[in-house]
C-alpha positions in Angstrom: 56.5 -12.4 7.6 54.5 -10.1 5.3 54.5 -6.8 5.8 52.4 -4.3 3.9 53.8 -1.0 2.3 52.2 0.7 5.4 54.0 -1.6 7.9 50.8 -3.9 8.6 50.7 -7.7 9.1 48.3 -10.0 6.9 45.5 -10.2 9.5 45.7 -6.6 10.5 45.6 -5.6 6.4 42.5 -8.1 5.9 40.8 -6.8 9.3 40.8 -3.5 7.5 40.1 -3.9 4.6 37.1 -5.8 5.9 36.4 -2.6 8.4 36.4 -0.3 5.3 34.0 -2.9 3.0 31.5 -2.6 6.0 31.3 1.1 6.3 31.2 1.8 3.0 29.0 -0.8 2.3 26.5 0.7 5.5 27.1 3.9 4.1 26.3 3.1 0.5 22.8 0.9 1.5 22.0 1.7 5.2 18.9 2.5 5.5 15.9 2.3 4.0 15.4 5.7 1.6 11.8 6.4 1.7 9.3 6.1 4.7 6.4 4.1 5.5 3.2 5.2 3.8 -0.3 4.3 5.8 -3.3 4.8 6.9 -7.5 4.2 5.3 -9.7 5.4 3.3 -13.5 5.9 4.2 -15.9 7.0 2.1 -19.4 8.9 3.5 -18.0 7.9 7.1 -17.7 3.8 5.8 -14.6 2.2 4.9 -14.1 1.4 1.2 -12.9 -2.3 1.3 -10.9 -2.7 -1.3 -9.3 -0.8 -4.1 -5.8 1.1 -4.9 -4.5 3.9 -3.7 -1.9 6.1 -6.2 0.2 8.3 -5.4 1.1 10.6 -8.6 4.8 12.5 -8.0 5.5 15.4 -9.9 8.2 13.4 -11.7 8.4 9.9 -12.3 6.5 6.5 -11.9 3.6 6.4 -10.1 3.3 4.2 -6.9 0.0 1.6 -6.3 -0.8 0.7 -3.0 -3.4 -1.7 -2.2 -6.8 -0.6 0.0 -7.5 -3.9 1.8 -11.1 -5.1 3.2 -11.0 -2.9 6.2 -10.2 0.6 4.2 -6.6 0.2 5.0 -3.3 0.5 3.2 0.4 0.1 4.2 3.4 0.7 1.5 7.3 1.0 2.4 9.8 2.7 1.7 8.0 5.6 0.0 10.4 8.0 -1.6 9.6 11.2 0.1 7.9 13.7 -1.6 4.6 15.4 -2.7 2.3 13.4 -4.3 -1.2 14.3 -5.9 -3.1 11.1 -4.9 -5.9 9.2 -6.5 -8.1 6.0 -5.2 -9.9 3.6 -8.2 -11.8 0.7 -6.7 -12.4 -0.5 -10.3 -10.4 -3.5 -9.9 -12.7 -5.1 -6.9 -15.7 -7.4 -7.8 -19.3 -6.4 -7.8 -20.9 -8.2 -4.4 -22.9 -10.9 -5.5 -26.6 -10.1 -4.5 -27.9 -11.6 -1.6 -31.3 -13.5 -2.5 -34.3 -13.1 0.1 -35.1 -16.2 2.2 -37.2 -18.4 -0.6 -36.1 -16.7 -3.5 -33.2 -18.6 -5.6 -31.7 -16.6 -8.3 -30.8 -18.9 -12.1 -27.6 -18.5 -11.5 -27.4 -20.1 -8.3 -29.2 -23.5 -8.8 -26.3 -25.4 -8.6 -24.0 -23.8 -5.9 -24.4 -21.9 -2.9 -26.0 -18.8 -2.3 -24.1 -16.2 -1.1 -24.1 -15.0 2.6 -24.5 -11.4 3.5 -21.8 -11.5 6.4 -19.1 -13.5 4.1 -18.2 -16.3 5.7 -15.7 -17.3 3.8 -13.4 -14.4 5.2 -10.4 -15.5 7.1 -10.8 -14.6 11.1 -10.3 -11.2 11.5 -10.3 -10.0 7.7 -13.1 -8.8 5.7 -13.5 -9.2 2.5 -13.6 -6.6 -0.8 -16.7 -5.6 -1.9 -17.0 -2.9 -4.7 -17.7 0.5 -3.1 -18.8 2.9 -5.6 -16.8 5.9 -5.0 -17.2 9.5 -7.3 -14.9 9.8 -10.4 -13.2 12.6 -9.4 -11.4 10.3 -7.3 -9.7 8.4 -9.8 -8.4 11.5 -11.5 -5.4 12.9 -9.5 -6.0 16.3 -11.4 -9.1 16.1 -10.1 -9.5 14.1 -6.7 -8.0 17.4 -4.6 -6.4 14.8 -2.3 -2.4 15.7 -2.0 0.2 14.0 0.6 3.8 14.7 1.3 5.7 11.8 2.3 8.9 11.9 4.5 11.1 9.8 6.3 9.8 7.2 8.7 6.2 6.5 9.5 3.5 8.9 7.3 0.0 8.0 8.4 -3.2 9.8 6.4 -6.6 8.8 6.5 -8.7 10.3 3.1 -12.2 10.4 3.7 -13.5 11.0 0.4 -17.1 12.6 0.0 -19.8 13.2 -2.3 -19.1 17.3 -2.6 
């Protein structure tokens, strides 16, 4: 029968050697290392549907999180941290203007005009429309908006403003 140099049988060797693999294993990787990171972003008291939110650390690559239709935005596993923050909405379409009953636009001969509610949204998700926000904003330097991020949930609304 074998027998290790500590006296142990095959099965109870392999059983701990699988024992120390898991903790170590656990130890090395459990967990996730950074938090979650959510919450909207209004501007004068409406949401601004659609965009990205940055979040600048003092050191190291910057983190994008999208800004959905509703004004919100949901990122794991953060590392924690301060960040100097900055929101763009550059990167969302222009809506497409809505003609007045009677009245078609040239470039809408030969397809639909556009509907002000957009019906084209899935149920229970509105769509992005450009919101024109100040430049400051895009400018971490400049947008005065900060947020430190910790461990487990982190939730921060930024109601940016015209001041």
């Amino acid at each position: 029968m074998f027998r290790s140099s500590l006296g142990m049988s095959r099965p109870a060797c392999a059983l701990a050697l699988l024992g120390a693999a898991l903790v170590l294993g656990l130890g090395c990787s459990g967990g996730k290392k950074g938090g979650k990171a959510s919450g909207t972003v209004s501007y004068n008291n409406a949401p601004v549907t659609g965009g990205k939110l940055m979040l600048r650390p003092a050191s190291g690559e910057v983190i994008t999180i999208d800004i959905d239709g509703s004004g919100a935005f949901s990122k794991k596993d953060v590392p924690p941290g301060t960040y100097a923050v900055s929101v763009s909405t550059d990167n969302v379409p222009e809506a497409p203007p809505v003609p007045t009953p009677g009245e078609v636009p040239a470039e809408y001969k030969d397809k639909p005009l556009p509907k002000p509610d957009l019906p084209n949204a899935p149920p229970g998700v509105t769509m992005q429309k450009r919101v024109h926000i100040p430049a400051k904003y895009k400018d971490p330097s400049k947008s005065g908006l900060t947020w430190e991020i910790g461990k487990g949930d982190n939730k921060k609304d930024f109601t940016l403003t015209d001041d």
